[in-house]
BAGU-846609 format. One line per 10 residues: their letters; for each residue x negated, y, z of N, C-alpha, C. Coordinates in nm, 3 decimals, always signed. Example, Ala and Ser with C-alpha at 12.3 -4.5 7.8 and 13.67 -1.06 7.14 Angstrom:
<rs>
as> -1.319/-0.569/+0.780/-1.230/-0.450/+0.780/-1.320/-0.330/+0.780 ~ -1.285/-0.225/+0.708/-1.367/-0.106/+0.714/-1.290/+0.003/+0.787;
</rs>
This chain:
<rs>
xxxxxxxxxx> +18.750/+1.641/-8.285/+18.850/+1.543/-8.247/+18.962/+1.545/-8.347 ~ +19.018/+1.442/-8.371/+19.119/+1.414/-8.466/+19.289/+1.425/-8.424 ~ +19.271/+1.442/-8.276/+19.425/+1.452/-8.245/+19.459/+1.613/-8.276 ~ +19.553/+1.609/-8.283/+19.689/+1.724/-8.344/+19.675/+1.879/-8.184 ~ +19.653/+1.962/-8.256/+19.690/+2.020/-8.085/+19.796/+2.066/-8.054 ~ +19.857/+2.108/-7.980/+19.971/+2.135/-7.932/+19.928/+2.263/-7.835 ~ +20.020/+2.329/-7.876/+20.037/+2.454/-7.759/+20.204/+2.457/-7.678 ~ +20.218/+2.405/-7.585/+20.299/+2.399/-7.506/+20.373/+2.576/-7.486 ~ +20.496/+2.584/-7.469/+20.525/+2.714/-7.451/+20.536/+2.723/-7.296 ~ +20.498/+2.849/-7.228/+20.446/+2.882/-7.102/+20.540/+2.956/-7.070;
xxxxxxxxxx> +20.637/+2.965/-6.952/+20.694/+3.095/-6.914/+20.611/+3.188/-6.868 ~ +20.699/+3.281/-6.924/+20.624/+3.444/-6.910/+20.627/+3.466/-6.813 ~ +20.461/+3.519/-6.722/+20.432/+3.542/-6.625/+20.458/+3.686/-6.605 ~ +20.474/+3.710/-6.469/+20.514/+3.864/-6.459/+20.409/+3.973/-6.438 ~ +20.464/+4.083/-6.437/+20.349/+4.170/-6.445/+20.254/+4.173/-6.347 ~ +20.267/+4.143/-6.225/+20.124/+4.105/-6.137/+19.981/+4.059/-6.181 ~ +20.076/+3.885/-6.259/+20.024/+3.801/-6.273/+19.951/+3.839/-6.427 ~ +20.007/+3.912/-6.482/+19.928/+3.931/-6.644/+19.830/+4.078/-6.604 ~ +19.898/+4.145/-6.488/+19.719/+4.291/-6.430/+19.616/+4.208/-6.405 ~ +19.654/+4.057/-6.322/+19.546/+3.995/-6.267/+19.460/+3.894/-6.366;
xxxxxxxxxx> +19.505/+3.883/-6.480/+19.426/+3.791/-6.595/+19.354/+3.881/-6.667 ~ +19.417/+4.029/-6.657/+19.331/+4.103/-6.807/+19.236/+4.200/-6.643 ~ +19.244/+4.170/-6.535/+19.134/+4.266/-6.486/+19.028/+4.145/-6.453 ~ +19.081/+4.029/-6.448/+18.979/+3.928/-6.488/+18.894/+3.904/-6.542 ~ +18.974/+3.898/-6.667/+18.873/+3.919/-6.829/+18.781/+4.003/-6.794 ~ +18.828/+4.198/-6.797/+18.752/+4.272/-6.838/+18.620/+4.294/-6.700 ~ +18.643/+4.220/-6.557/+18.530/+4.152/-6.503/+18.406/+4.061/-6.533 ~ +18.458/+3.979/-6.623/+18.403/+3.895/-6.683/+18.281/+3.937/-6.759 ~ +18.378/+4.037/-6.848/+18.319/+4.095/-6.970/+18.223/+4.227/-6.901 ~ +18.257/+4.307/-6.816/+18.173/+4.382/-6.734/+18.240/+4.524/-6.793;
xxxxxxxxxx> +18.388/+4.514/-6.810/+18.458/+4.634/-6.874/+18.518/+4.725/-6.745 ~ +18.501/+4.871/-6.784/+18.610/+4.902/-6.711/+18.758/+4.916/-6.687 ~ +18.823/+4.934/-6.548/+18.944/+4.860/-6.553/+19.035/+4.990/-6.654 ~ +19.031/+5.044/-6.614/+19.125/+5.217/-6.623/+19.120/+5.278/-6.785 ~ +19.007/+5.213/-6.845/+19.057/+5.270/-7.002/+19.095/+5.174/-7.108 ~ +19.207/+5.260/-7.193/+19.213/+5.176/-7.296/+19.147/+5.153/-7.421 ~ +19.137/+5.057/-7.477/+19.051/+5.084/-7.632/+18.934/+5.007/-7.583 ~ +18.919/+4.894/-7.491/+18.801/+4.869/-7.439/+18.717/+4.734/-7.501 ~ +18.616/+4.695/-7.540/+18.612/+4.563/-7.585/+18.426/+4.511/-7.537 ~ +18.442/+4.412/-7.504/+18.318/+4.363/-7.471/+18.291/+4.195/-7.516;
xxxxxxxxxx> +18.182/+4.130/-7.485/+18.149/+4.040/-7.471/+18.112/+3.933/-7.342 ~ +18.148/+3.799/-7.389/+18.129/+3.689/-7.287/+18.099/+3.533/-7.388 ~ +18.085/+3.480/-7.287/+18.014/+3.329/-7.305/+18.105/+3.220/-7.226 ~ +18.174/+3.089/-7.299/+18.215/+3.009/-7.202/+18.170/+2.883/-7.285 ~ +18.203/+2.752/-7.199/+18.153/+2.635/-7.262/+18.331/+2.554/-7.277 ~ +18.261/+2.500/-7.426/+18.354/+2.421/-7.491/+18.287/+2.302/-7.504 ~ +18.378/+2.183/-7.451/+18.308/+2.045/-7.482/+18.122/+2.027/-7.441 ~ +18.105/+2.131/-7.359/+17.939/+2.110/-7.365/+17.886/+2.179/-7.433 ~ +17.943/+2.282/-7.471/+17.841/+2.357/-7.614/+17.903/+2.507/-7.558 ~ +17.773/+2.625/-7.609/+17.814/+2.695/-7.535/+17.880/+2.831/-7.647;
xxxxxxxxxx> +17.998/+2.899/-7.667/+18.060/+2.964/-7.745/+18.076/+3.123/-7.713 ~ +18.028/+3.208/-7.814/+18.049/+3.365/-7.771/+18.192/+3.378/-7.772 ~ +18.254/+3.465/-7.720/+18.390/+3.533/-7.699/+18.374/+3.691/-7.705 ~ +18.487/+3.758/-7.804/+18.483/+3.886/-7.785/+18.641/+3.917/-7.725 ~ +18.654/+4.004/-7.643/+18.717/+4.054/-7.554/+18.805/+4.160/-7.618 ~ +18.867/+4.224/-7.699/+18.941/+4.391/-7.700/+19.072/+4.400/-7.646 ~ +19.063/+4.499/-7.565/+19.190/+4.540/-7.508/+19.229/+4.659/-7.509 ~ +19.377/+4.708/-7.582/+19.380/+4.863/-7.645/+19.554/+4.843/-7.596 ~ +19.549/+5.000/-7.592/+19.726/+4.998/-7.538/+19.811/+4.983/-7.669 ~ +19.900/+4.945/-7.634/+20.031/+4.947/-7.738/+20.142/+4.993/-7.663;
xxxxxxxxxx> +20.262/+4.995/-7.686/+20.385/+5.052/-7.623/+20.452/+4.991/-7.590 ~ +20.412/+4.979/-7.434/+20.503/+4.897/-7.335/+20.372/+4.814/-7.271 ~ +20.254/+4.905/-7.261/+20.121/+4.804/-7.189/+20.020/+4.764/-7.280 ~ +19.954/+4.634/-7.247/+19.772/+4.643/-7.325/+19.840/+4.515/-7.387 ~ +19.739/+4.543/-7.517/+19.724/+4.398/-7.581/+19.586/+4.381/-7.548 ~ +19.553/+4.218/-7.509/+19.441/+4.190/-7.535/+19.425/+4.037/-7.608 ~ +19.316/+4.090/-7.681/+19.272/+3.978/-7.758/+19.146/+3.898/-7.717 ~ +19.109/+3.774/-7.727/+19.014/+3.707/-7.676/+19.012/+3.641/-7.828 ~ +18.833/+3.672/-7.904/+18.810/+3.605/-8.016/+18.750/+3.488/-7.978 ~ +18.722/+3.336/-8.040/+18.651/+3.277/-7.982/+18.527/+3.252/-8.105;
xxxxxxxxxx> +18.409/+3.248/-8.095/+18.330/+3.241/-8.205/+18.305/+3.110/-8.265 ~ +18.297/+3.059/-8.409/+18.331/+2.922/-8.411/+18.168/+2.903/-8.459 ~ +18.121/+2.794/-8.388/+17.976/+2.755/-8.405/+17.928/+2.712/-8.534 ~ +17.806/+2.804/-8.582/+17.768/+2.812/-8.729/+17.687/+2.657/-8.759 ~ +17.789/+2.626/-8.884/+17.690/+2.530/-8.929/+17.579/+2.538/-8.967 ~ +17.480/+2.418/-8.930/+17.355/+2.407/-8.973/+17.311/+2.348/-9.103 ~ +17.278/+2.365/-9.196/+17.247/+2.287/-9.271/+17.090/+2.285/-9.331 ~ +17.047/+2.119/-9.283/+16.920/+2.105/-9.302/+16.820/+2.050/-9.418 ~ +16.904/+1.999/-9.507/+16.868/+1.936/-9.617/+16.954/+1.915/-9.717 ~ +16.870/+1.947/-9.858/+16.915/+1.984/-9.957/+17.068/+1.866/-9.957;
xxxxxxxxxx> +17.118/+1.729/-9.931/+17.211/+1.685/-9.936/+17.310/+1.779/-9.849 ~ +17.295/+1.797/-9.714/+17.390/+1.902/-9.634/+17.482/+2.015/-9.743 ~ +17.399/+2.047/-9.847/+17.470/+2.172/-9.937/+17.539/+2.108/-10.041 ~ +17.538/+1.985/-10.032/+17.594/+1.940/-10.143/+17.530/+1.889/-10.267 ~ +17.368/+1.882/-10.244/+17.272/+1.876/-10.336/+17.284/+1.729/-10.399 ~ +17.350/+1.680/-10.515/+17.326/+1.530/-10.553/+17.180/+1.475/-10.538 ~ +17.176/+1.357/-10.479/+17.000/+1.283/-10.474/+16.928/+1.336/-10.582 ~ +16.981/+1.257/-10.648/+16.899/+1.261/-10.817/+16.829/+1.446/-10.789 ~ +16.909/+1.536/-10.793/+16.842/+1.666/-10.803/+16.748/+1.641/-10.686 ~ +16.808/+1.653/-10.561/+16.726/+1.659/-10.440/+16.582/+1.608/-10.486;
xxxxxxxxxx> +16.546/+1.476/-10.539/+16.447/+1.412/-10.499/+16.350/+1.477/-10.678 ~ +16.443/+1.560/-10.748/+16.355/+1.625/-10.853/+16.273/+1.727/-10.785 ~ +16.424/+1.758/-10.732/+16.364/+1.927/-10.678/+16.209/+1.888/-10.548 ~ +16.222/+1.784/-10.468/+16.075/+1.750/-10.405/+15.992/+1.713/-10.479 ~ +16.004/+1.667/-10.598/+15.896/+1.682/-10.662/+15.854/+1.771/-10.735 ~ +15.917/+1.870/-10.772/+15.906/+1.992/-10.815/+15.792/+2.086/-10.724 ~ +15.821/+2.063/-10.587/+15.774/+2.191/-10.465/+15.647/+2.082/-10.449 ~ +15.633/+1.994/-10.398/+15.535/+1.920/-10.445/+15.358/+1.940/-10.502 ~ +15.437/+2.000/-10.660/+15.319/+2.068/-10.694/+15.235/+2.130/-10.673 ~ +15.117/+2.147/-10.717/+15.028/+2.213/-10.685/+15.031/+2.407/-10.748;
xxxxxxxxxx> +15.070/+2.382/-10.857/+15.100/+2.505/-10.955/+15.253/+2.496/-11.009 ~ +15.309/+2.570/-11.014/+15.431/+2.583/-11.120/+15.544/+2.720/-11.045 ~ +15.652/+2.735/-11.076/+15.732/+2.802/-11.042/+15.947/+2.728/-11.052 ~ +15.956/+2.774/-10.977/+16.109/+2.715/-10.908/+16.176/+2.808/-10.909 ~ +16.282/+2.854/-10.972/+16.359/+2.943/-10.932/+16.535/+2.917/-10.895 ~ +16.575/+2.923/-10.810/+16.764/+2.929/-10.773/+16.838/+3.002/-10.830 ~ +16.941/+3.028/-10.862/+16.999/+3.105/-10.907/+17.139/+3.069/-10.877 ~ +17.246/+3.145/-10.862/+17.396/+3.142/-10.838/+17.442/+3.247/-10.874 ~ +17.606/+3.205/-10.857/+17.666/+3.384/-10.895/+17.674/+3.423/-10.730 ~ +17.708/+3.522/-10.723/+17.709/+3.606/-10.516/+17.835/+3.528/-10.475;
xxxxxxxxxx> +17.807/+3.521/-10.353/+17.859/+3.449/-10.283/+17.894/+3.294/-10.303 ~ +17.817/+3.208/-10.344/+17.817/+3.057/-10.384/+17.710/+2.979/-10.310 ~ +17.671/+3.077/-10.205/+17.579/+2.956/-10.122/+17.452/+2.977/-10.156 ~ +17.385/+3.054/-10.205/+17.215/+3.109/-10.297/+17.213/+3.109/-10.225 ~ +17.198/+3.201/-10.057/+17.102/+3.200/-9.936/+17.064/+3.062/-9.862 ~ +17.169/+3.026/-9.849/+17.200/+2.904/-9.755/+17.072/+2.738/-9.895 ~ +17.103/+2.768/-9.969/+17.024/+2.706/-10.028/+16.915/+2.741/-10.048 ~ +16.843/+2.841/-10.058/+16.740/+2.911/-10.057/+16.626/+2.852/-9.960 ~ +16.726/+2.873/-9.811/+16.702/+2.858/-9.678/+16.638/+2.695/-9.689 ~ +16.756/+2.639/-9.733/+16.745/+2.495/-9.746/+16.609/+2.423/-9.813;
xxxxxxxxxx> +16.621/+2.469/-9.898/+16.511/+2.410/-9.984/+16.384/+2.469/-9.932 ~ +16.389/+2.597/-9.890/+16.170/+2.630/-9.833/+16.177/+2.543/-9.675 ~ +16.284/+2.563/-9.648/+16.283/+2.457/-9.493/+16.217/+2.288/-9.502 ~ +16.292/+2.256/-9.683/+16.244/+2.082/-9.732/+16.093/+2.079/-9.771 ~ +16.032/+2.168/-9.752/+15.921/+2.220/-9.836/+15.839/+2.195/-9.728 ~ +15.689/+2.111/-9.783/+15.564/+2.119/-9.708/+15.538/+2.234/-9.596 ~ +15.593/+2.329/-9.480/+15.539/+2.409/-9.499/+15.448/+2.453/-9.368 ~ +15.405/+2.323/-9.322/+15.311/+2.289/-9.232/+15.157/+2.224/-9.262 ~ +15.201/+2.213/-9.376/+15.041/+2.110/-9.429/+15.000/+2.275/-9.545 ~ +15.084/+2.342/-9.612/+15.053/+2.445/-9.749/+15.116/+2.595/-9.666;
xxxxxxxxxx> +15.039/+2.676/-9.717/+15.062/+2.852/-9.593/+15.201/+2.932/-9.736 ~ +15.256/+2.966/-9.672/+15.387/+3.041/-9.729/+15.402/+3.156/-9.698 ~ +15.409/+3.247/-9.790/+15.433/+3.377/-9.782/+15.546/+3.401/-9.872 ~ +15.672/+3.479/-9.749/+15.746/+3.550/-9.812/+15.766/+3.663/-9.885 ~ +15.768/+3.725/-9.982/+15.788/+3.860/-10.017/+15.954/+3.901/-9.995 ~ +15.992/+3.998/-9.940/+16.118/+4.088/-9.885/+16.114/+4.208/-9.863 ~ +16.256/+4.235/-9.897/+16.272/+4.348/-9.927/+16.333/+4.416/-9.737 ~ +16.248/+4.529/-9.713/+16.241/+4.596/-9.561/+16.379/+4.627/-9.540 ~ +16.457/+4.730/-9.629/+16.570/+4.732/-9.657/+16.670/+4.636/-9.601 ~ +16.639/+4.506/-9.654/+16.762/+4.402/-9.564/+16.669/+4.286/-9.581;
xxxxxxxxxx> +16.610/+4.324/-9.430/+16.529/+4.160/-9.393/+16.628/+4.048/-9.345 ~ +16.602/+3.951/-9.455/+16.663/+3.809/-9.425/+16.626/+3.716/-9.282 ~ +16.719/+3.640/-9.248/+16.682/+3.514/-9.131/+16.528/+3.447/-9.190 ~ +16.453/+3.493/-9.078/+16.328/+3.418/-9.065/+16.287/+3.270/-9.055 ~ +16.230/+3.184/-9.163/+16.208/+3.059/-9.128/+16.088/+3.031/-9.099 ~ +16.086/+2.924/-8.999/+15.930/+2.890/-8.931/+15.813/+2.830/-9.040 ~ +15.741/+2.890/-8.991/+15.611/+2.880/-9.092/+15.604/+2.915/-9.238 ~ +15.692/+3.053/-9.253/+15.702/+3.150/-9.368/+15.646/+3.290/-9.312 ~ +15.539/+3.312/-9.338/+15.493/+3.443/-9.282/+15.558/+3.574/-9.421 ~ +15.641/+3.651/-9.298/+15.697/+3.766/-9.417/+15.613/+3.909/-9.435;
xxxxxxxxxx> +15.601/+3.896/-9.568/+15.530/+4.088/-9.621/+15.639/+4.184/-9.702 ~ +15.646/+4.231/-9.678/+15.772/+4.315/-9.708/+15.740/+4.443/-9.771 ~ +15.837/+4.450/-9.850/+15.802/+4.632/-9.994/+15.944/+4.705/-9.951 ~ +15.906/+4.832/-9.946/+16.017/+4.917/-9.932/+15.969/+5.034/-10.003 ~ +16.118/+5.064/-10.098/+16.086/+5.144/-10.199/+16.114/+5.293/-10.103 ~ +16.156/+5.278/-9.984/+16.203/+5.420/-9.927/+16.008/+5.451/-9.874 ~ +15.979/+5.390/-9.870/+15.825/+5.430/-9.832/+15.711/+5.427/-9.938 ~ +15.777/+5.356/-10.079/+15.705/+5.378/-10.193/+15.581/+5.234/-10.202 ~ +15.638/+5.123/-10.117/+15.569/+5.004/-10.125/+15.640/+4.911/-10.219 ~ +15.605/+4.863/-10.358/+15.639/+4.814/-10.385/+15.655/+4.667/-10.415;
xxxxxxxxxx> +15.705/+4.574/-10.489/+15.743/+4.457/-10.483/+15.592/+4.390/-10.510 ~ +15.519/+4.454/-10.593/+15.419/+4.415/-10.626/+15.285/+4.440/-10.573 ~ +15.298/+4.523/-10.485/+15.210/+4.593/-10.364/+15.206/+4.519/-10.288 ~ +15.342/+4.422/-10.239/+15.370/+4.326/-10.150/+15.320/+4.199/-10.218 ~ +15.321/+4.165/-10.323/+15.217/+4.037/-10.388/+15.075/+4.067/-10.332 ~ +15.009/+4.199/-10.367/+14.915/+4.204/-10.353/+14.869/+4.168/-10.213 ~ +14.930/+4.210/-10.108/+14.935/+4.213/-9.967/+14.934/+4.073/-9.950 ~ +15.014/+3.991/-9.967/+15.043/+3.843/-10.011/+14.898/+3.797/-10.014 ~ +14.848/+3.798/-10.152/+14.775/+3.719/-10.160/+14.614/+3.745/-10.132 ~ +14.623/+3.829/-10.024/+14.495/+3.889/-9.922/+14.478/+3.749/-9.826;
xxxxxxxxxx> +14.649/+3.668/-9.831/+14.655/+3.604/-9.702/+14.616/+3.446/-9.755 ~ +14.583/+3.469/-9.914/+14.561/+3.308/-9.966/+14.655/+3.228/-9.939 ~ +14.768/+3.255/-9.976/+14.872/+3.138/-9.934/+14.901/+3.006/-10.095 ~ +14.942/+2.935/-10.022/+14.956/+2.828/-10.131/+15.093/+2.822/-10.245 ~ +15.195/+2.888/-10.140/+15.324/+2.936/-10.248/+15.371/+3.064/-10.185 ~ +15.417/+3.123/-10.266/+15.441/+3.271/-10.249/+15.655/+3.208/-10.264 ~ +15.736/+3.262/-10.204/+15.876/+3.251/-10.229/+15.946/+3.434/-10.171 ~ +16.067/+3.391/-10.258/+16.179/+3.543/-10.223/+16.249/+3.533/-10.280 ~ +16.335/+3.569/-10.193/+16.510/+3.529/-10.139/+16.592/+3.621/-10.307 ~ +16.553/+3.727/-10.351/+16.570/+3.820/-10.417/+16.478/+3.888/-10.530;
xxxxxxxxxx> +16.475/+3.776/-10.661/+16.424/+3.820/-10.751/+16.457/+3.950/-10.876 ~ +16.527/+4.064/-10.813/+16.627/+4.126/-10.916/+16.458/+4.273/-10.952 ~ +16.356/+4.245/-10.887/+16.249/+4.319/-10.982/+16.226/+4.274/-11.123 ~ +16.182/+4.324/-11.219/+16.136/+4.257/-11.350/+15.964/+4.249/-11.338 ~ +15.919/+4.327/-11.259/+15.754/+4.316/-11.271/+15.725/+4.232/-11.222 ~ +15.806/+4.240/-11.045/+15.746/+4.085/-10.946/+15.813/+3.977/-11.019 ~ +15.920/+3.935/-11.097/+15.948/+3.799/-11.175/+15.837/+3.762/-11.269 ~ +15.735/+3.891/-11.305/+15.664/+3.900/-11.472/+15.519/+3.834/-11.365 ~ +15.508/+3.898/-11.257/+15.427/+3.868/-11.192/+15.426/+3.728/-11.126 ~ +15.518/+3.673/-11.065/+15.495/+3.533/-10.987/+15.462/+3.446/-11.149;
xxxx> +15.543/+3.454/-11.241/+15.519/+3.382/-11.347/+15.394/+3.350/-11.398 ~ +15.321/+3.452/-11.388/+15.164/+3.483/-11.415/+15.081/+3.418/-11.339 ~ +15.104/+3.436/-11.189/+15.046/+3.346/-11.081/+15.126/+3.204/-11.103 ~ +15.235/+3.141/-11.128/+15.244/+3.038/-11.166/+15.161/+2.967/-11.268;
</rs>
């Protein structure tokens, strides 16, 4: 909504009335009443949509502070325009994935949106008609997308990136993708299979 908000100033309710809002809350939240340092979770609806809330309540001097976070609902973004993708690229880059053979790679500096585009683009991707296999790292498994089956290498168990190709392509998939190309063998390797 476009109107301005306003927070009206409230007279200060007295101490009854502020035991009976924070033993509220921490009802809500399923906290107990009697300690301090306490913090939990809850759910309320905004406009129809439904929003997490985190709860902490810790003493300070002269009684509790409590805080109520409200969680702000994550954007979605579904197509390569959503990220900002100009047409002209967009409709290269589908013809790029398209192919039958070749290789695609993303690249950014950290923190510029590489996941979120990543995400974006295997989401724009055939990947109901052609079988997709992810390679990832066990270490820090990424958000799962539908109809990306994930095989995963972990060097703490001595599986490696390329162990996980191999594993891969037991499953005959039509494009192999990963979130995290910083191996030099699996880059030397998809290239090869490209």
């Amino acid at each position: 909504r476009k109107e301005k908000e306003t927070f009206p100033e409230a007279p200060r309710p007295d101490r009854d009335a502020i035991r009976a809002v924070i033993d509220a809350l921490a009802a809500v939240t399923g906290l107990p009443r009697a300690r301090a340092g306490r913090t939990g979770t809850f759910a309320l609806e905004v406009d129809g949509k439904p929003r997490n809330c985190r709860l902490s309540i810790r003493a300070v001097a002269g009684g509790e502070q409590v805080v109520v976070q409200v969680e702000q609902p994550a954007v979605v973004f579904k197509t390569p325009a959503d990220v900002g993708m100009p047409d002209a690229v967009a409709e290269r880059l589908a013809a790029l994935l398209a192919l039958e053979k070749g290789l695609v790679v993303l690249s950014a500096p950290p923190a510029s949106g590489l996941t979120t585009t990543f995400d974006v683009v295997v989401q724009s991707a055939d990947r109901l008609l052609r079988d997709f296999v992810s390679i990832e790292d066990a270490a820090a498994p990424p958000r799962e997308i539908q109809n990306v089956k994930p095989v995963r290498f972990d060097a703490r168990t001595g599986v490696t990136p390329l162990d996980a190709v191999a594993t891969a392509l037991r499953e005959y998939p039509r494009a192999l993708v990963t979130r995290d190309l910083k191996d030099r063998g699996l880059a030397v390797e998809l290239a090869r299979l490209a």
